[in-house]
N, C-alpha and C positions, 0 to 999 in steps of 0.2 A: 478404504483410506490407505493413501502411503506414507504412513508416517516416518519413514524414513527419508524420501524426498521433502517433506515438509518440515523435517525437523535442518534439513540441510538450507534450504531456504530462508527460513526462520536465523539461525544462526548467523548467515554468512552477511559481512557488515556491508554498508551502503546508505551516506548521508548524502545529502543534495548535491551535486555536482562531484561524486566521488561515489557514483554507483559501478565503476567497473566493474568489480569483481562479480558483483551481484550480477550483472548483466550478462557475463561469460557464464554462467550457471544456466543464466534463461535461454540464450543462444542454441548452448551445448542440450540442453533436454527436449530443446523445440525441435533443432536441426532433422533428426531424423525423420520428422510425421511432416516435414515442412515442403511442397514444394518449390518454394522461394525462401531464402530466408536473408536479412541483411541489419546492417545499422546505420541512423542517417547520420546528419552534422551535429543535431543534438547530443546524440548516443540510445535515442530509440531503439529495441530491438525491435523487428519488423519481421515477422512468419505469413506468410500465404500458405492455406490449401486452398485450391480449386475446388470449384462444385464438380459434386457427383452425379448430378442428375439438374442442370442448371435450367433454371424456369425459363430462357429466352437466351439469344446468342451473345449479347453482351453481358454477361451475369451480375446481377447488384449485386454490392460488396457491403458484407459485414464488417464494422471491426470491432474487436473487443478488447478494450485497454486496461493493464490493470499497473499502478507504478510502481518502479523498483526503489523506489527512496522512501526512507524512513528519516524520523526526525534525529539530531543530532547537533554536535558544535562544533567551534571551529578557534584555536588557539590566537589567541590577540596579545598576550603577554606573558615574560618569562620574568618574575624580580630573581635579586640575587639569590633568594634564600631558594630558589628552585620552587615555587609554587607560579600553580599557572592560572592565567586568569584566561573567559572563553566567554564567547556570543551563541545563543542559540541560533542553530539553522533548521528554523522549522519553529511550532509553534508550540512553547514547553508551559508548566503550570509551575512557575519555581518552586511552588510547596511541596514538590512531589520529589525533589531533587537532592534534597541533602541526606547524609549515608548512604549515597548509590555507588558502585566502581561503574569507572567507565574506562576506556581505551585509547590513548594514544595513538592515531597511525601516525608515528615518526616518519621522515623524509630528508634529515640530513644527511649528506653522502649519497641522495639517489636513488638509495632502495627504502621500501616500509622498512621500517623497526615498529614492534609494538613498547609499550610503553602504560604497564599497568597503573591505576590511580585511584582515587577516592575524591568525593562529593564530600567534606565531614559538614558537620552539623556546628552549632556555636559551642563549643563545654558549659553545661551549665553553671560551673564554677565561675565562667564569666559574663553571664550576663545578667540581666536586670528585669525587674516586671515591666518595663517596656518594651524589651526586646524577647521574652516571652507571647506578648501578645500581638507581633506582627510577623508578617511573612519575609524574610530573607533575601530582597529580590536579586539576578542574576549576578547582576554588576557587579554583586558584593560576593559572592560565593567564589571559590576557590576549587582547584583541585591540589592534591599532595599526593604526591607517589613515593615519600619519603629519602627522597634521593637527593642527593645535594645538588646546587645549580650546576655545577660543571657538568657533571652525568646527565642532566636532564636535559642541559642545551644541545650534550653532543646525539644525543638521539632526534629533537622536537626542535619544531621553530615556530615563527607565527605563520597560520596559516593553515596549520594541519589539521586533519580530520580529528573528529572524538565521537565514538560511539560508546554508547551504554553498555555493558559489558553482561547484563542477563541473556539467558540462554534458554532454549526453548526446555517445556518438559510438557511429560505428558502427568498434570495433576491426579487425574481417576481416569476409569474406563470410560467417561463420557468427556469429558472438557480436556482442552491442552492449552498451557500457558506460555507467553514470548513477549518479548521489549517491545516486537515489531510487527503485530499482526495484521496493524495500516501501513504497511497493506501487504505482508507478502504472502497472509492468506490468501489477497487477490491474485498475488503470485500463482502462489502452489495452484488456486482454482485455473487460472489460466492454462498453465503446464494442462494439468489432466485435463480438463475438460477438448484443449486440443487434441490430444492425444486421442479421444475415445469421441473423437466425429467421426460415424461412419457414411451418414445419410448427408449431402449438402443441396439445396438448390440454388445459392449463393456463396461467392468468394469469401471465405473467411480468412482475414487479417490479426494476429496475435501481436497485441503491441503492446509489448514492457517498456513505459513509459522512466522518461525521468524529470526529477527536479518539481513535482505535484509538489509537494509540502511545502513550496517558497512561493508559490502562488499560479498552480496548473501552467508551468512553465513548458516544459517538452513535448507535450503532446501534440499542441496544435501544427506543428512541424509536419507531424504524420498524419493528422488529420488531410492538413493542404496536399499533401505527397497521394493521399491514399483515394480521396475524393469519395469516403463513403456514403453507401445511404442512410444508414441506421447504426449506432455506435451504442454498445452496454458498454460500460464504462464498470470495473468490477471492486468493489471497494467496501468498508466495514458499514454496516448499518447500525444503527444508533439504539441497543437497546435501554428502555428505562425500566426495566425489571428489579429497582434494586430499592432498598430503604430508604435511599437519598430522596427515590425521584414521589410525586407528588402523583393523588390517583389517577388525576385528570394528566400526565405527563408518562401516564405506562404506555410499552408501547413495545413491539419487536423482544419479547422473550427469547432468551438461549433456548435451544432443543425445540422450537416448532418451526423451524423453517427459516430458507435463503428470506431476506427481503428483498422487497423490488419497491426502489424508491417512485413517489407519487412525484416529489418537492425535495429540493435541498436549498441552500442558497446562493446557488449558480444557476441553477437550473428547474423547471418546470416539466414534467415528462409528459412525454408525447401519446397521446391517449390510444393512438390505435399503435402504438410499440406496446405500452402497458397491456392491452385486452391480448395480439402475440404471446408476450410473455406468461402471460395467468391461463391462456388457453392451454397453451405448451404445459405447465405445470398441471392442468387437469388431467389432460390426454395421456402423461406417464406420473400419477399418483406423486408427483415430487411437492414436498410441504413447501409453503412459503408464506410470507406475512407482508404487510402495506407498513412503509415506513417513511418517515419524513428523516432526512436525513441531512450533509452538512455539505461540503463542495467538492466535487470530483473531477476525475479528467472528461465525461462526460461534456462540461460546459466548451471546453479547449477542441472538441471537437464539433458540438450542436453545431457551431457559430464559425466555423473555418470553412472556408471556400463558400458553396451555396449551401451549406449547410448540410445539415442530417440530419433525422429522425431519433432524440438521444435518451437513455437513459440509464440509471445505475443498480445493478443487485450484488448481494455480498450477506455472506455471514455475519451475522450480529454480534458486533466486540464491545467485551466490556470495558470498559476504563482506556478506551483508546487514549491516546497521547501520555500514556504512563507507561510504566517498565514490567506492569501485572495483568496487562492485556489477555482477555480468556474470551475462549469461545468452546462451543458443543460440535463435537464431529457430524452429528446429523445435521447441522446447519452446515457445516465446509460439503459438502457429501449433496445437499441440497444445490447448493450452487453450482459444484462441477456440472452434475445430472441438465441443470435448466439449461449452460450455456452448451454442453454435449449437445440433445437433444433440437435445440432451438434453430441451428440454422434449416432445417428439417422443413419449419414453415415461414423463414422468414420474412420472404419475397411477397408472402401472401398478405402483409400487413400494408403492403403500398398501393397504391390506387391505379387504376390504368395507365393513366396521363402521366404517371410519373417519369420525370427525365432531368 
């Protein structure tokens, strides 16, 4: 594990349609192992390597998408007293939201300015047994950065980004915790596992997607661009290992293995992708589990151009779309190894006729 590139990825902000930076990170760590590398009109990043030993002269193309956008807001108003009001971008659980900091990326004048803040909670001094017993919703929540409106307008205006301001850590010697593990564990998995392709019989495509969280917006771009055959889409699996969940609802434990999704709700996977990928996983002892899971970039590509062969694997994260998101290294470690290893027999999942 590199936990140092993964706590870098982890960290670096990028909400829907203000994945820059995050981008220039995936760019910059691909570039080297890339024979190709670019970005389209979206802001996809787009890496090729070429096959090492290509099954036939025109070589089917992999790709493997994982998104650089995390969920996040977006400033809508400034009153005078200097508090801001904001819209989620991306899909939040407002219960989970009051006493969190989050980040301003300021934009008056041109350049970021950051602009620290708080999510506060109601004072209990002022509320009531009815506003004890309901949820807060967005509309109504604030932030306070405790600075007067003059200071706050001349940094923030409407419009600007707001990320969550938790920061990656590494809890114990097995789990590590982040705001944003949907998805840049798929991230970080994407980086390595490019990295450590040695064997290819297929063109393999690394595509750092954007704008997933608003509705699998950027991929399909690259999809159409790339015209693959077979797309893993690389993304959190949905453990129900916890108190919450019900017996018949367990499902994807931390610490046994990548899942490799069956079902989500974009998508249905492709049966002989699935028997590929659980082959691949016997053939180099890498653990894995069957998950049912939730909507990916996957679907943005099955269903572009003539389509492809699609489906989705990823480390098991808990509390996705929360700021306590955790996962087990043997499961991050699990996923590089499959998409490593896998283009190895890609080609071998298609049919003759295929064209």
């Amino acid at each position: 594990m590199n936990i140092e590139l993964l706590e870098r990825v982890s960290n670096i902000p990028g909400i829907p349609g203000f994945e820059h930076e995050a981008q220039k990170l995936v760019a910059d760590e691909l570039r080297p192992y890339a024979d190709e590398i670019s970005t389209d009109r979206m802001g996809n990043v787009i890496a090729l390597k070429r096959a090492t030993k290509p099954s036939k002269a025109e070589p089917y193309r992999l790709l493997y998408s994982a998104h650089a956008d995390e969920i996040g807001f977006m400033v809508t108003h400034i009153d005078d007293d200097g508090f801001l009001s904001f819209a989620p971008v991306g899909g939040f659980d407002a219960r989970t939201l009051p006493s969190h900091r989050v980040t301003i990326h300021g934009t008056v004048g041109g350049q970021t300015q950051l602009l620290e803040g708080v999510i506060p909670t109601k004072p209990g001094w002022l509320t009531d047994d009815e506003d004890r017993k309901r949820v807060i919703p967005i509309t109504e929540l604030f932030i306070d950065t405790g600075l007067p409106a003059s200071k706050v307008k001349a940094v923030a205006q409407v419009g600007d980004a707001i990320s969550l301001s938790k920061r990656f850590e590494v809890l114990n010697e097995e789990v590590v915790t982040g705001r944003n593990f949907d998805d840049r564990i798929g991230t970080y998995s994407l980086i390595e596992s490019f990295r450590a392709i040695e064997e290819s019989t297929v063109d393999v495509y690394a595509v750092s997607s954007v704008q997933e969280e608003v509705g699998v917006r950027g991929v399909p771009t690259a999809g159409h661009a790339i015209a693959p055959d077979i797309c893993v889409a690389i993304d959190g699996s949905l453990p129900a290992d916890i108190p919450f969940a019900r017996p018949n609802q367990y499902q994807c434990p931390i610490g046994e293995g990548t899942g490799i999704y069956l079902m989500d709700n974009r998508t249905i996977a492709d049966r002989d992708l699935l028997r590929g990928l659980m082959e691949t996983c016997a053939k180099h002892g890498i653990p894995y589990q069957r998950n049912i899971g939730g909507g990916t970039d996957a679907s943005g590509v099955q269903r572009a151009g003539l389509g492809a062969k699609a489906t989705t694997i990823g480390a098991p994260t808990r509390y996705m779309h929360s700021t306590v998101q955790m996962c087990h290294v043997v499961d991050i470690q699990a996923t590089v190894d499959l998409l490593a290893y896998f283009p190895r027999y890609a080609h071998s999942i298609l049919p003759e006729d295929w064209s």
